[in-house]
Structures are given as structure tokens and as C-alpha cells.
C-alpha positions as CSV (number, residue, x, y, z in Angstrom):
1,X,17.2,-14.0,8.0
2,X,17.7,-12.6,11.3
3,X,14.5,-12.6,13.6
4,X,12.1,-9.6,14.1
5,X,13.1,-7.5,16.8
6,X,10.8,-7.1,20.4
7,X,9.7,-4.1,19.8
8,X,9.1,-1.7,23.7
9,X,8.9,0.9,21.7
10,X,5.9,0.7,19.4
11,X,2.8,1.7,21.3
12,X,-0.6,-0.2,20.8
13,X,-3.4,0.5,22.6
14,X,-1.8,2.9,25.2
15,X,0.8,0.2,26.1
16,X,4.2,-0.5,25.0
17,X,4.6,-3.8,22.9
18,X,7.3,-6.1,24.6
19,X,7.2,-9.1,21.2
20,X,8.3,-9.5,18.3
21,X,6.7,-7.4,15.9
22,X,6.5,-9.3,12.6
23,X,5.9,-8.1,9.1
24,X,2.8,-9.3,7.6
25,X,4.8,-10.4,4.2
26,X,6.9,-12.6,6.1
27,X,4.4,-14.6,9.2
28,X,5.8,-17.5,11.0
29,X,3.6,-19.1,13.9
30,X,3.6,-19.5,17.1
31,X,2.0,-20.6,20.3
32,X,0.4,-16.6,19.6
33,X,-0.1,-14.7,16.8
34,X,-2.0,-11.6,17.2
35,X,-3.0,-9.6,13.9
36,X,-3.7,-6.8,14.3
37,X,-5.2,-3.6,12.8
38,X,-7.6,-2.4,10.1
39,X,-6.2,-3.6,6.7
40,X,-7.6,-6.9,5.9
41,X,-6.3,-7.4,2.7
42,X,-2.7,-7.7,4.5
43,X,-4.1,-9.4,7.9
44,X,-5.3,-12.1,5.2
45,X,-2.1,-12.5,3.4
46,X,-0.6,-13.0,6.9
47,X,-3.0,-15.7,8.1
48,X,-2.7,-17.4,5.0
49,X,1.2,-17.0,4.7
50,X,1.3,-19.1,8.5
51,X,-0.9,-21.6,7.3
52,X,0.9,-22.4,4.3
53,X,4.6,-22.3,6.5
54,X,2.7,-25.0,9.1
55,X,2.1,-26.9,5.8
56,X,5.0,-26.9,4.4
57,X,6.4,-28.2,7.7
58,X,3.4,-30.6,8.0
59,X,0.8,-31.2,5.6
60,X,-1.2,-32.9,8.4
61,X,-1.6,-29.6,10.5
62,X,-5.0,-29.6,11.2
63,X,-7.1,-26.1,10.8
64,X,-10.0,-25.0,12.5
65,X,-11.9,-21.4,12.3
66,X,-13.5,-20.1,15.2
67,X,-15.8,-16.2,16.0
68,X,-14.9,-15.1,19.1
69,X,-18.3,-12.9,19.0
70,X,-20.0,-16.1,18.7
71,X,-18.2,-18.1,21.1
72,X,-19.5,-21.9,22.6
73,X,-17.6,-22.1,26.3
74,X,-14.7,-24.7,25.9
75,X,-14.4,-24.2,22.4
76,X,-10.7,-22.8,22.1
77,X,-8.9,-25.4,24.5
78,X,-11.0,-28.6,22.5
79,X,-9.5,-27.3,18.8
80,X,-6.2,-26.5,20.4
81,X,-5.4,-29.4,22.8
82,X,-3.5,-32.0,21.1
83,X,-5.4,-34.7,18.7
84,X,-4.9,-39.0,19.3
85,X,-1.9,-38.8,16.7
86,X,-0.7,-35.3,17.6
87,X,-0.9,-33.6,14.2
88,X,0.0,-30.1,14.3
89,X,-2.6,-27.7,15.4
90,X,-3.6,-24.1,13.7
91,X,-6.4,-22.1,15.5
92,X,-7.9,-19.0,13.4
93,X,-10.1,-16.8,15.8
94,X,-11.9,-13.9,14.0
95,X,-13.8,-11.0,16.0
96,X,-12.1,-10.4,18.7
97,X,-12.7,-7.2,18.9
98,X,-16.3,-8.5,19.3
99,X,-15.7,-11.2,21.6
100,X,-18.2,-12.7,24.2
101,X,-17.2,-12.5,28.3
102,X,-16.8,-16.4,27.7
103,X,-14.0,-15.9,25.2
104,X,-11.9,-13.0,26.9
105,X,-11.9,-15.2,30.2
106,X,-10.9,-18.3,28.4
107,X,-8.3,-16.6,26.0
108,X,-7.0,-14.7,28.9
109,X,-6.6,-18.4,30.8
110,X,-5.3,-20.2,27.5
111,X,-2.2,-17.9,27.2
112,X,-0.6,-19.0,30.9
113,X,-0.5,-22.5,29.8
114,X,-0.8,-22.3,25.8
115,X,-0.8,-26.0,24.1
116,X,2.0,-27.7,22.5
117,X,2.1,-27.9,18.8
118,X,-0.8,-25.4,18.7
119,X,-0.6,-22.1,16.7
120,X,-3.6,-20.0,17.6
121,X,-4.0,-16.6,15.6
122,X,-6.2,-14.3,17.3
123,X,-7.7,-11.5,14.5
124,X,-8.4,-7.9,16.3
125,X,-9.4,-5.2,13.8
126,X,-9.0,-2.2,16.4
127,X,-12.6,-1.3,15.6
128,X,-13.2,-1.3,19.3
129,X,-11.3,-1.4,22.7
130,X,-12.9,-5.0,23.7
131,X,-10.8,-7.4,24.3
132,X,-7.9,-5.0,25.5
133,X,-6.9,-7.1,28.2
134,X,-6.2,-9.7,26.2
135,X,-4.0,-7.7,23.8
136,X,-2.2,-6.7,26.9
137,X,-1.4,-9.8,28.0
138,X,-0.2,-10.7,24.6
139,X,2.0,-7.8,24.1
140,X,3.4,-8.3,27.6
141,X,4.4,-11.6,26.9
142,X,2.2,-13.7,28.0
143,X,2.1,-16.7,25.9
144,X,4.9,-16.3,24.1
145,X,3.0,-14.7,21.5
146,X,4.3,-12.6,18.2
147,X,2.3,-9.4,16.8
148,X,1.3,-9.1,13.1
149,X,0.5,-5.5,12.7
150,X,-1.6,-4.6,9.7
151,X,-2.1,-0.4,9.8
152,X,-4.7,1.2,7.5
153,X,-2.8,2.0,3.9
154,X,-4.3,5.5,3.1
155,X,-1.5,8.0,2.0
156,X,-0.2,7.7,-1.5
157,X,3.3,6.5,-0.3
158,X,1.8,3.8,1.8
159,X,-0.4,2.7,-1.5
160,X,3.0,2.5,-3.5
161,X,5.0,0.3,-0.9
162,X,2.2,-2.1,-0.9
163,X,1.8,-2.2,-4.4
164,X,5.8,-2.4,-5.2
165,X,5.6,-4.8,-2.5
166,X,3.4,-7.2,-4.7
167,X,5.8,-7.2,-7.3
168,X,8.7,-7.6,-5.3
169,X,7.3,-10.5,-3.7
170,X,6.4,-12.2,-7.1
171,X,10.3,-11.4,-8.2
172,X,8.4,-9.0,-11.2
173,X,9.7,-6.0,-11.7
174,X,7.0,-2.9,-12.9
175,X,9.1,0.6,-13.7
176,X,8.1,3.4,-11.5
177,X,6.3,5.4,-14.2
178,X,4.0,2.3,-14.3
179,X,4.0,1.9,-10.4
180,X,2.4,5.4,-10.1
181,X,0.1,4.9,-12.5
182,X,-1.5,1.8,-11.2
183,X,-1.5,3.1,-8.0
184,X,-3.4,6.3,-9.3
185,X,-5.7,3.7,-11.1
186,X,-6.9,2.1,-7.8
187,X,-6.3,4.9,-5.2
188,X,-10.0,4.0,-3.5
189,X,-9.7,0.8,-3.2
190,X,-6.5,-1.1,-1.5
191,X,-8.3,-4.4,-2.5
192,X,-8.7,-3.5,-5.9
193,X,-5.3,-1.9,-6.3
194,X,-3.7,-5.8,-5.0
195,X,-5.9,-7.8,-7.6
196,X,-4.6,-5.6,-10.2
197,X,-1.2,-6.0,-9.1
198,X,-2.1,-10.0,-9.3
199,X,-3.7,-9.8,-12.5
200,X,-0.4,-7.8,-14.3
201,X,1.5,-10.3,-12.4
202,X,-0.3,-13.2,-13.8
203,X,-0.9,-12.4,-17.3
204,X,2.3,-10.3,-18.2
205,X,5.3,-11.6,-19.3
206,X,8.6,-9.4,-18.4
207,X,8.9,-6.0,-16.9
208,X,5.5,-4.0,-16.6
209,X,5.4,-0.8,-18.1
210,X,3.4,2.2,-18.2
211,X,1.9,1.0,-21.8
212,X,0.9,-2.3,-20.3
213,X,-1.0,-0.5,-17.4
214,X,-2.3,1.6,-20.1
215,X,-3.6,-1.8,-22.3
216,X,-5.0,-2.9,-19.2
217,X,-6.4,-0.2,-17.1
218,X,-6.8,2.8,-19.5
219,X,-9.9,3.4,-18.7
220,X,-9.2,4.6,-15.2
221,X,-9.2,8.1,-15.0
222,X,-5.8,8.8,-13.0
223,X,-3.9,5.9,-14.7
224,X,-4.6,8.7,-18.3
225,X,-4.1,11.9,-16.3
226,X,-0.8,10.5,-15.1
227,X,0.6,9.2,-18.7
228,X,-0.5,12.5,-20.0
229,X,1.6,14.2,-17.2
230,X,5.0,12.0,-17.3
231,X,5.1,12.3,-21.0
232,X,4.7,16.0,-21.5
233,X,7.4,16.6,-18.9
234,X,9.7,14.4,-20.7
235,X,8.8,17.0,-23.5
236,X,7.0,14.7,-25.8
237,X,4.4,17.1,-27.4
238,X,3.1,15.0,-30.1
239,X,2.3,11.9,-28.1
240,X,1.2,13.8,-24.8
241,X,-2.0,15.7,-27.0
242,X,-2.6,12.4,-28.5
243,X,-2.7,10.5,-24.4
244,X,-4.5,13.9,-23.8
245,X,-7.8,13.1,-26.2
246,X,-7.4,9.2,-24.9
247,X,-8.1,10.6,-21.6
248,X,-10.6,13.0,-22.4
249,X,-12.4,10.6,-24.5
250,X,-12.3,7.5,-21.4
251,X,-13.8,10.4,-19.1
252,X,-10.8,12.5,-17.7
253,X,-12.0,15.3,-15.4
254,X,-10.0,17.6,-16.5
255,X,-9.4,18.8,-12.5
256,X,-7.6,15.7,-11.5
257,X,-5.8,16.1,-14.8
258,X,-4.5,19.2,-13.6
259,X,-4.0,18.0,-10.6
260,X,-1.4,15.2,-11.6
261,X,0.8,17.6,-13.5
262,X,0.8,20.0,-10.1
263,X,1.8,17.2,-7.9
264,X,4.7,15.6,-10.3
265,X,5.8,19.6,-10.2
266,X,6.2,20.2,-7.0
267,X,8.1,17.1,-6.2
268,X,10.4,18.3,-9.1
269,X,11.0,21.7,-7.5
270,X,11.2,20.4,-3.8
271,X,14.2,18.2,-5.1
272,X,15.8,20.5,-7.7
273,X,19.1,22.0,-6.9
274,X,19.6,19.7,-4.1
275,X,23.5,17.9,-3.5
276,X,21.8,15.5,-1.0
277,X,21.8,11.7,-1.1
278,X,18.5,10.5,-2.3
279,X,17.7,8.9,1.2
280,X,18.8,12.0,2.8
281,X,16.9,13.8,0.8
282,X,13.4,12.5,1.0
283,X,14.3,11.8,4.7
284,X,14.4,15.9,4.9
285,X,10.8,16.3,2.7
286,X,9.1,13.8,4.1
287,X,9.4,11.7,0.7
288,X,10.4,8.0,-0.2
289,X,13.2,7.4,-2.0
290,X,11.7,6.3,-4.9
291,X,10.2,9.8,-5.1
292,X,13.0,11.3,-4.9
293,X,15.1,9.3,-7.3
294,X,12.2,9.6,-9.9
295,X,11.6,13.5,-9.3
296,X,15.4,13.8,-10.2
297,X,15.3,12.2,-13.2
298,X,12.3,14.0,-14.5
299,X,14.5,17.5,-13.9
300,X,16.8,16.0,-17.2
301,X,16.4,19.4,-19.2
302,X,15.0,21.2,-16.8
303,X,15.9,24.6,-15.3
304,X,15.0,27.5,-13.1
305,X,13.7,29.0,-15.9
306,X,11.3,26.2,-17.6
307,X,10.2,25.1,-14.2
308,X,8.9,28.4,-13.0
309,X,6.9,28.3,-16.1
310,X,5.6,25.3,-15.9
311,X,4.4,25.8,-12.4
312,X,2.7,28.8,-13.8
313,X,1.4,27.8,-16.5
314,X,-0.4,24.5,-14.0
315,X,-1.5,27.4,-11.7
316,X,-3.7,29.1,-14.7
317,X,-4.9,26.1,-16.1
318,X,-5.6,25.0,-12.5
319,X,-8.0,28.3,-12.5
320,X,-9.4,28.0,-15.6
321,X,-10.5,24.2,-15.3
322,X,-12.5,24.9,-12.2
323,X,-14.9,28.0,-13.7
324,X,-12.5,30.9,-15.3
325,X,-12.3,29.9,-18.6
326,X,-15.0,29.0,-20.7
327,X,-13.1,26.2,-22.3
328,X,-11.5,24.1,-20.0
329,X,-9.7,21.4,-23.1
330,X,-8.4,24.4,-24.0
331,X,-6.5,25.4,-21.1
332,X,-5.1,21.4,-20.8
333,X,-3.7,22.0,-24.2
334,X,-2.1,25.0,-23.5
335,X,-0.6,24.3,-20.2
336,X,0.8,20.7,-22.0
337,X,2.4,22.6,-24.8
338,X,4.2,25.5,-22.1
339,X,5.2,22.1,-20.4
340,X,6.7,20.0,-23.4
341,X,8.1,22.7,-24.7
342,X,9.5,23.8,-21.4
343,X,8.5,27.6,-23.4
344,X,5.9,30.3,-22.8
345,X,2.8,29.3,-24.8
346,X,3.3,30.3,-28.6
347,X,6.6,29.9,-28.8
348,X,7.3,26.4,-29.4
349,X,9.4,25.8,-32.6
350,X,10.9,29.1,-32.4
């Protein structure tokens, strides 16, 4: 596998970054590891990921944990210095973007002359600007050092990566159909959404599909609003009433009910008609490939015609869910049967 690229361009803190900049699926150590960013469900995986690589190289590594905000002068050169046997060395610093004066000045110090056989990992959130010169430093090259970035995962295409990611990483394989549905299942809560991944992982044998998601998470209010969405549009009337009452009877809102049908929708119309590769494609819309791919395949039967009227027909029952109609099942089941039937509303069978 080749080795991460330095990376001048990517810009942290105002500076440019002149090290590697290393995936937090795939750590190595280092004299320096900085991790850095928000997400600490990935900065973890990272940590442990280098602790287990030093083990598997030598189980006799020795690890210590030290707080930068709660720093005893002398402290970081003691754990790092070499031991009477010289056993490998890993160093874990948390909170330095709350260190003391005594810490910067000694971190600062330990990158000119950085100890061999010593990996220490220095853990900066971002939550604050202390401790910027020592990032500097780092990401000038000081050290030697190698930068684990760890971004906030917000948007919905970040939340799918990650969780595809999981599987990929586990050599599973989970259909996109159940991907999005997980995903929609655990939407608040990145931590959450990764010990779900792990449980499925874990427990199920095989590919994981959208009814396994279902037997496992059906009570989540997005994981029903999406089932209900991908099987009407694949024009299963029958079955997408039936997930309908499911989800009504777990505690579907209605208005994010609506709201999963509008967004599968648009991404269908953005994409129909188009000649373009998939990667070109969503490179154009702003979308992943994956997106794009399944947006496609959802358009199997579809046409100008049947997709203007479902887009309609999501509009009104978009309306009449929030306040203008009086009852709002009502309008779900009518907008489901315009969509299945890819016909206007009492014309199915005909």
C-alpha cells in the first residue's frame, strides 16, 4: 500500500499542513501522531488501531496515558525516554487543547529531539486554539510527526461513508437499501449509528438487508419511513400499506414520512435523463456515487409522466400532513397509492 501523501494543501488552523495526512481507518505510528478534530468515535478507532499495530510488532510495547490539562512538569520525557530493556514505547496524551503552560513548553521541546522507539499521540479536539503552536510545529515538520484528522460527520453522505465503511472494514457487505435505512435509524447519534453497525456485524450471518435492519431496528422512526418509501417506489402497493401501519403503529410522524419519499424523489429526478457516468454524474450534483447508482435504479419503470405525479402527489401530502387536511393517514395513503401505482389517485387497476 503506498504511503499517505504530505499534504501542503490542506489547511488546519490557518496554516498549511506539510505531513502525511493519514486516514483514521488505516493509523501507523510514529515518533508523532497528532489526532486531530471533533469526531471521537473515529479519533478512538485511530488510537486504538496504532496500539494494536505496535503490538502486533511487539507485544512488550509499553502504554502509558497522560492529560495534558493536568500536566506534572517532566512527565512526557520520563514515559517516553527509553526503559532498562528498551521495550517499545506508546505515549497517549489527551486534552491538548486544554493543556497547561508546562505541557506546551515541554511538548514544544520534545519534538526537536523526539525519543527513539517512542510513539507519542497527541489528542487535540479543536474545541479551542490552545496549544496552536504546537500543532504548528507538528504540521511543519517538526518531529517527524504524521496527522490523523478526524472531521465532525454531520451531513447524510458523510453518515453513510462511515457507516459503509464499518462494513467494509469487517469484509460484510449490507445492500444500499439497508445502508440508508440504518443510517436514517441513527442520524443523531454517530456513536450509536457505529454500535449498530457492530451489533449487525456481529450477530448476522451473510449480507444485511433491509429486512434484517427492519428485525433489528424497526422501531426507529426513519428506518420505517424509509422502507415504506423504497418499496412503494418499486411499486409494491400491497406490502408498502402494510410497512405503512408498521410505521404508524412504532410512532411514525407522518412529516418525516413524507419527508423520506420527497428526498428519494428528488434524487430520482436530478438523475433522470442523464447519459453521464455515475461518478461524473454525482461529481456534477454534488452527490456520491452510490447515490447516484441507487437513484438510477429506482427510475426502472419510471417516466416523465409517473414522476411528475409523484412529485405532486409528495407536494400535497407534504401540505396536508402539516395542518391542511384533517386527516393526515389519509393523505400518506393516497400519496403511496399515486406512487406504487405510478397513476393519479383512483386509478389504480384500471
Amino acid at each position: 500500500m503506498p504511503a499517505p501523501r504530505s499534504s501542503s494543501a490542506a489547511r488546519r488552523g490557518g496554516k498549511a499542513s506539510n505531513i502525511p495526512q493519514v486516514p483514521w481507518r488505516e493509523p501507523r505510528p510514529a515518533p508523532i501522531v497528532l489526532v486531530s478534530g471533533p469526531e471521537e468515535i473515529c479519533a478512538e478507532r485511530a488510537i486504538a488501531g496504532i496500539r494494536t499495530y505496535l503490538r502486533a510488532e511487539d507485544p512488550a510495547v509499553e502504554v502509558s496515558d497522560l492529560r495534558a490539562d493536568d500536566y506534572e512538569s517532566g512527565s512526557l520525557l520520563a514515559l517516553a525516554s527509553p526503559s532498562l530493556f528498551g521495550e517499545p514505547r506508546m505515549l497517549r496524551i489527551a486534552g491538548v487543547e486544554r493543556c497547561t503552560d508546562a505541557f506546551l513548553a515541554e511538548a514544544v521541546a520534545y519534538l526537536e529531539h523526539p525519543q527513539d522507539g517512542a510513539t507519542v499521540v497527541l489528542r487535540h479536539t479543536g474545541a479551542s486554539v490552545r496549544g496552536k503552536k504546537l500543532l504548528d510545529a507538528i504540521r511543519a515538520g517538526t518531529g517527524g510527526g504524521i496527522e490523523i484528522a478526524c472531521p465532525a460527520i454531520k451531513r447524510d453522505d458523510e453518515k453513510a461513508d462511515f457507516a459503509a465503511g464499518e462494513f467494509r472494514a469487517a469484509g460484510r457487505r449490507i445492500v444500499p437499501q439497508a445502508l440508508r435505512a440504518l443510517v436514517s435509524a441513527f442520524s443523531d447519534d454517530i456513536t450509536e449509528l457505529a454500535a449498530a453497525c457492530q451489533q449487525l456485524i456481529n450477530d448476522v450471518e451473510g449480507d444485511v438487508t433491509p429486512e434484517i435492519v427492519e428485525r433489528y431496528y424497526g422501531g426507529r422512526v426513519e428506518v420505517s419511513a424509509f422502507v415504506v418509501a423504497d418499496t412503494a417506489i418499486a411499486g409494491r402497493l400491497g406490502e408498502a400499506l402494510v410497512a405503512l401501519r408498521h410505521a404508524l403503529a412504532s410512532g411514525a410522524d407522518p412529516v418525516p414520512m413524507v419527508a423520506a419519499f420527497a428526498m428519494k424523489l428528488r434524487s430520482m429526478a436530478r438523475v433522470a435523463g442523464s447519459r453521464e457516468s455515475n461518478a461524473a454524474l454525482a461529481a456534477r450534483l454534488g452527490m456520491k456515487d452510490w447515490q447516484v447508482d441507487r437513484a438510477r435504479r429506482d427510475l426502472a419503470g419510471w417516466n416523465e409522466r409517473s414522476l411528475g405525479l409523484a412529485i405532486q402527489a409528495t407536494a400535497r401530502a407534504d401540505a396536508d400532513v402539516k395542518g391542511a387536511a384533517r386527516d393526515p393517514i389519509f393523505a400518506l395513503e393516497r400519496m403511496i397509492t399515486v406512487i406504487a401505482t405510478r397513476a393519479p389517485y383512483g386509478e389504480a387497476g384500471r
